[in-house]
VMD Tcl script that draws the C-alpha trace (Angstrom):
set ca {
  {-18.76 -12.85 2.20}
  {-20.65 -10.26 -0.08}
  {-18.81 -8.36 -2.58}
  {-19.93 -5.67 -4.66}
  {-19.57 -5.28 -8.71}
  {-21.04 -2.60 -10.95}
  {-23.77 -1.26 -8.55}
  {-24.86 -4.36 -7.07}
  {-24.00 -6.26 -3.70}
  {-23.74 -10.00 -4.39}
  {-21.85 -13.18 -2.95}
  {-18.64 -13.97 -3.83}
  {-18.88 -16.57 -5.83}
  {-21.32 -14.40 -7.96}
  {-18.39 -11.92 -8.52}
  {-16.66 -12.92 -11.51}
  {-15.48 -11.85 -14.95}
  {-14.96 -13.48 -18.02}
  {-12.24 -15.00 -19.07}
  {-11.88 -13.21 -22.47}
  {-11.55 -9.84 -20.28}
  {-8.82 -6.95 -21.09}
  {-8.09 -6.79 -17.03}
  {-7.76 -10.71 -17.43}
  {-5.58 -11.03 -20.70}
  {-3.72 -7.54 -20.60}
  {-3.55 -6.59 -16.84}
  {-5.47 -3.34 -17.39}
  {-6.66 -1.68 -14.67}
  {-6.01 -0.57 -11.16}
  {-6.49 -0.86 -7.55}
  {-6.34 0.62 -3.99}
  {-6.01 -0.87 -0.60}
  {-8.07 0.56 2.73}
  {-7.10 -0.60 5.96}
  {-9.52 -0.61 8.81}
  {-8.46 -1.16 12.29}
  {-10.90 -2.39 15.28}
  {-11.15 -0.18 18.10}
  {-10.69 -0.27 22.09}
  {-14.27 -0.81 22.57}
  {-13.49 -4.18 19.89}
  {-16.87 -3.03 17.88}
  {-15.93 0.24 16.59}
  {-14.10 -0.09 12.98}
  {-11.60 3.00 11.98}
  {-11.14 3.08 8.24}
  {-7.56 4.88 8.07}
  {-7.58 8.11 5.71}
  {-10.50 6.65 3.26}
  {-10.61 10.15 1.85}
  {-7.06 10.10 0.20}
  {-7.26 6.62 -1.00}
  {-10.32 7.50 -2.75}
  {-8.81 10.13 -4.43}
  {-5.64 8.69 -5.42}
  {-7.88 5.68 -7.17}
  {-10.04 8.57 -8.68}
  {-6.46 10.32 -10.25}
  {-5.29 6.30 -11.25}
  {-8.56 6.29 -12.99}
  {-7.82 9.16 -14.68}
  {-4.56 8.47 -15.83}
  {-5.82 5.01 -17.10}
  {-8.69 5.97 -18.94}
  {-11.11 4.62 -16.35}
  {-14.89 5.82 -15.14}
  {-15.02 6.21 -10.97}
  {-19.00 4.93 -10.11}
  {-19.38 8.15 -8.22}
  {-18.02 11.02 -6.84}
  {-14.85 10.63 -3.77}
  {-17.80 10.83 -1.24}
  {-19.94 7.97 -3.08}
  {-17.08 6.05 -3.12}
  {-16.05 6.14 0.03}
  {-19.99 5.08 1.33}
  {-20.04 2.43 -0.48}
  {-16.33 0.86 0.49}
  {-18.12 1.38 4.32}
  {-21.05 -0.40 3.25}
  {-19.02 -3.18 2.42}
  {-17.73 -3.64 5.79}
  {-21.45 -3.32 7.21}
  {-22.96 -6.21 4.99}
  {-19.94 -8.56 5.61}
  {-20.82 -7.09 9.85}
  {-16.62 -6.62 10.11}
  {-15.68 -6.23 13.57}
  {-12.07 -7.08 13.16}
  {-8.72 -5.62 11.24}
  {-9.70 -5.51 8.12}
  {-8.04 -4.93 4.19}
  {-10.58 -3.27 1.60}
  {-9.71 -3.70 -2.30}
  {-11.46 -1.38 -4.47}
  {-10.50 -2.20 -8.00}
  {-10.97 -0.44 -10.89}
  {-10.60 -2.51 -14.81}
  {-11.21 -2.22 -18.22}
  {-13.93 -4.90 -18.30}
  {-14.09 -5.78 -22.59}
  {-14.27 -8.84 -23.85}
  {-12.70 -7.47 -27.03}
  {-9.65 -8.71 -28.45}
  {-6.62 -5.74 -28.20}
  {-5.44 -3.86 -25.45}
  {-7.35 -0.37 -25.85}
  {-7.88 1.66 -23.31}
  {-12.05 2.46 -23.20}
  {-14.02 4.44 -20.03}
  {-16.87 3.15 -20.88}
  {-15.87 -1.06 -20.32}
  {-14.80 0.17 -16.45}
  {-15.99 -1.95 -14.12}
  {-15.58 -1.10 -10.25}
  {-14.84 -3.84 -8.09}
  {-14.38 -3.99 -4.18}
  {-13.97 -6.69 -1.77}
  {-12.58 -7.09 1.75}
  {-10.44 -9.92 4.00}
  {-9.62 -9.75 7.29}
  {-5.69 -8.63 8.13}
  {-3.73 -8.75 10.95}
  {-0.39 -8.81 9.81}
  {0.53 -8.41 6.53}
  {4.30 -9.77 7.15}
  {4.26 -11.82 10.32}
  {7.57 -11.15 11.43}
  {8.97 -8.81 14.25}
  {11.95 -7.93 12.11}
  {12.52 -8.64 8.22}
  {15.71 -9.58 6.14}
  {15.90 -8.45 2.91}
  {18.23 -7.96 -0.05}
  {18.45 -5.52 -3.32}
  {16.91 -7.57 -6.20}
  {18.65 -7.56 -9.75}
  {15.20 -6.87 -11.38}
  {14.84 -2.90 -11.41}
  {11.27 -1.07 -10.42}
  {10.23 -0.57 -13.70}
  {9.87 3.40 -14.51}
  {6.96 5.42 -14.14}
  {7.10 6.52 -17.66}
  {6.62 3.03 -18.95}
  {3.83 1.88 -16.51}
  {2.82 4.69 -14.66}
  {3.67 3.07 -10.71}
  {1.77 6.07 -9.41}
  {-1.19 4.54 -10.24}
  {-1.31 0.78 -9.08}
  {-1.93 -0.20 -11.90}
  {-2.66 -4.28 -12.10}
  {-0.05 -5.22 -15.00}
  {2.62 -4.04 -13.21}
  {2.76 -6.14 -10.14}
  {3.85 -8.54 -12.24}
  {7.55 -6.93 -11.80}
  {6.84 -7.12 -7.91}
  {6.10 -10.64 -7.99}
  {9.42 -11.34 -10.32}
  {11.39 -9.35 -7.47}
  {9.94 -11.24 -4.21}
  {9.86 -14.70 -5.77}
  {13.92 -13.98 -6.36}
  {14.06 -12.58 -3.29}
  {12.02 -15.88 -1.18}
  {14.52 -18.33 -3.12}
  {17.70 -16.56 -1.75}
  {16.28 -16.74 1.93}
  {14.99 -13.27 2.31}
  {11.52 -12.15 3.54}
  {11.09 -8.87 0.75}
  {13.03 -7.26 -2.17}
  {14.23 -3.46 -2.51}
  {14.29 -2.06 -5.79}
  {16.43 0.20 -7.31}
  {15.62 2.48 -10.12}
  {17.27 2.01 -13.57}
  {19.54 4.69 -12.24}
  {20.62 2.65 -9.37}
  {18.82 4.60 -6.51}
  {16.94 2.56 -4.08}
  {12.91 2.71 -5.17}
  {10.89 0.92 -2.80}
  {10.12 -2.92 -1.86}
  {8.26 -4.56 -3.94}
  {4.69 -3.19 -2.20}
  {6.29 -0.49 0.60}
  {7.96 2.51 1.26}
  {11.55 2.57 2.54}
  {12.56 4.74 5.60}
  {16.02 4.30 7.03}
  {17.23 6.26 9.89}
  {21.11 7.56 10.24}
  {22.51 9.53 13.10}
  {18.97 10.20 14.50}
  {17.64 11.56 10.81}
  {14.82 9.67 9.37}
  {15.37 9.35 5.20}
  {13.31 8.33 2.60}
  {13.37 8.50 -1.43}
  {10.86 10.85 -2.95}
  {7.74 9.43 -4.43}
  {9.37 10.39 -7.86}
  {12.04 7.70 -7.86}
  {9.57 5.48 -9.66}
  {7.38 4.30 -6.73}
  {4.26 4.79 -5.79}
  {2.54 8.05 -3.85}
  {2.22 6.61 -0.39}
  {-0.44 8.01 1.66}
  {1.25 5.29 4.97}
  {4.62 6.94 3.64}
  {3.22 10.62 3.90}
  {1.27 10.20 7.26}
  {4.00 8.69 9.13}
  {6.24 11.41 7.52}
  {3.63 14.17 9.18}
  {3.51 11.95 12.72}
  {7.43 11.86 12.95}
  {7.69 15.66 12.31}
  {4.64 16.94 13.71}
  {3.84 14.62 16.67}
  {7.16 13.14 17.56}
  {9.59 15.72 16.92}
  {11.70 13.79 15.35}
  {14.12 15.05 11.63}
  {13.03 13.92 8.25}
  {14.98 14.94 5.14}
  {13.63 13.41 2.02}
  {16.37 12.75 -0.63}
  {17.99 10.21 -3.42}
  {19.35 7.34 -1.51}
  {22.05 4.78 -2.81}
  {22.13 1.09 -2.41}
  {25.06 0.76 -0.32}
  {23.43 3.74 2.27}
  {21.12 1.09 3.30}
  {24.12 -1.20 4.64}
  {25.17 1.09 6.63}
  {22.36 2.24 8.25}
  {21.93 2.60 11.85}
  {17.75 1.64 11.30}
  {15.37 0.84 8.25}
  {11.54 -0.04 8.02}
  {9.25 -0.50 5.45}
  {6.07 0.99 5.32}
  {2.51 0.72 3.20}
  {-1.20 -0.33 4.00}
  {-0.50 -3.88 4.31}
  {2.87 -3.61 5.69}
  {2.25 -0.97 7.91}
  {5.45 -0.30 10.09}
  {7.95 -3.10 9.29}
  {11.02 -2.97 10.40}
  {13.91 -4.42 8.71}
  {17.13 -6.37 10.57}
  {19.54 -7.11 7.77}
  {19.83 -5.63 4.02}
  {21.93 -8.38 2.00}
  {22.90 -10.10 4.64}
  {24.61 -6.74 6.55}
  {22.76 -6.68 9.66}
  {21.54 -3.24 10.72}
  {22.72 -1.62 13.98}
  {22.43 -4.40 16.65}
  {20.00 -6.82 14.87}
  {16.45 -5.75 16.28}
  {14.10 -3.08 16.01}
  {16.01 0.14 16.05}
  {14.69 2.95 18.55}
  {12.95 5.55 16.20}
  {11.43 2.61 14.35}
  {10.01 0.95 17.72}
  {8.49 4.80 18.74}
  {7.08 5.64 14.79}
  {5.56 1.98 15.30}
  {4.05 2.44 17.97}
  {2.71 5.84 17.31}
  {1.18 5.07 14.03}
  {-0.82 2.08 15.18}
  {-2.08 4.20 18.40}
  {-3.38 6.60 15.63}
  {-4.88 3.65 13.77}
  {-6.84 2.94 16.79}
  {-8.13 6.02 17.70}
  {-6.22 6.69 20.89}
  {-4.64 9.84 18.81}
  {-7.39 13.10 19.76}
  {-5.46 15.17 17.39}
  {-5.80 12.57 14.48}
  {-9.31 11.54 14.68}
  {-10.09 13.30 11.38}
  {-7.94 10.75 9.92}
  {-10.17 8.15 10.40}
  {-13.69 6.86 9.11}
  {-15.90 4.93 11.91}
  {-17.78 2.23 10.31}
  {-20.48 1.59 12.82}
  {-20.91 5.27 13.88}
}
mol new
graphics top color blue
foreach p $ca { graphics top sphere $p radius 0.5 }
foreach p [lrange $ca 0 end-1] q [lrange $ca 1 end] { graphics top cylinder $p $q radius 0.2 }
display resetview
């Protein structure tokens, strides 16, 4: 596999930083995930919206006192350039990563020690179940205003890990957060979506998660392609036990749906209606079976 690092395409194993690195010792930095999804024709590679991933890392890097290599569009040739030296025809996960790359002691925030990092994997399935049980974790999503979640930032995953390792030893698959206000959040990497009385819900990206660009785009293909209600609004813990549907959403999780929250088991324990057609929908997009939503989507080998 070839990765590339500061202007330069190299092997993997030539990727590296040192150990006495700020994004090493203090978690400083940032990242973004790109999901590309292999066509009909199984050659064809669709990169979905590479345009606002780019620019959300590009406002991270901002935020966090880091240097982009280029401009959006530079960026965004040389995350497909990846893909064509590793010769990807498969699903596919891109992570472009952004750090502060000193090897001085302190954590001070410095453009100028950015390095820009990007690597891919295959992906398939992110969560490699049909349906997912999960419960409300006693750690809280820690607020935007201390680590700002809006920009992925590297340190703070650290309070996603804390949440789904609590979450794995009780017997569930993934953690919801609530805020320190006691309003749900998100999981510990997704979006949540419940559905009640045929209305689709979610929490604003305000409630200390992160901007979704899956959470927005499915929010456009309910309204817009499927017809279907979406009211976006506070939501309280207990609202998600009583549910009549709930998924999870994100780059890696794509469209998960969820069967039980704390052990209360959500309409009639499978994968509610809305949830199956959103699903559904969204991958067909992915693919580039979607006319209307080609301009969503980057080819790779075109």
């Amino acid at each position: 596999m070839v990765t590339y690092i500061d202007g330069k395409f190299v092997p993997d194993e030539e990727a590296s930083v040192s150990v006495r690195s700020r994004a090493l010792n203090y978690g400083m930095g940032c990242f973004g995930g790109v999901r590309g999804y292999l066509a009909d024709d199984e050659r064809e590679v669709y990169l979905f919206r590479l345009d606002l991933h780019v620019r959300r890392l590009a406002r991270s890097a901002k935020v966090l006192y880091l240097r982009m290599p280029g401009t959006d569009e530079e960026v965004g040739r040389i995350l497909v350039e990846l893909l064509r030296r590793n010769d990807v025809h498969h699903d596919v996960y891109i992570r472009p990563l952004l750090i502060h790359n000193s090897n001085e002691l302190a954590p001070v925030l410095d453009e100028a020690s950015t390095s820009f990092i990007a690597y891919c994997m295959p992906l398939a399935r992110y969560i490699d179940k049909d349906a997912i049980d999960v419960c409300v974790s006693s750690w809280r999503r820690v607020r935007d205003n201390g680590i700002p979640s809006r920009t992925k930032p590297t340190g703070a995953y650290l309070n996603s890990a804390l949440a789904r390792r609590e979450a794995k030893d009780n017997g569930y698959d993934e953690a919801i957060f609530l805020t320190e206000d006691g309003l749900v959040s998100e999981g510990s990497a997704e979006h949540v979506f419940i559905v009640r009385d045929g209305v689709l819900v979610s929490p604003p990206s305000t409630m200390d998660n992160l901007d979704g660009i899956t959470r927005r785009s499915l929010i456009t293909l309910a309204t817009e392609d499927l017809g279907l209600s979406f009211v976006e609004r506070p939501i309280g813990r207990t609202e998600l036990y009583v549910a009549d549907e709930m998924f999870l959403c994100g780059t890696g999780a794509q469209v998960t749906p969820v069967r039980s929250v704390d052990r209360r088991v959500l309409g009639d324990g499978g994968v509610g209606p809305i949830t199956a057609r959103l699903k559904e929908h969204f991958l067909d997009v992915c693919r580039g079976r979607v006319e209307h939503r080609r301009s969503w989507l980057t080819p790779v080998w075109a």
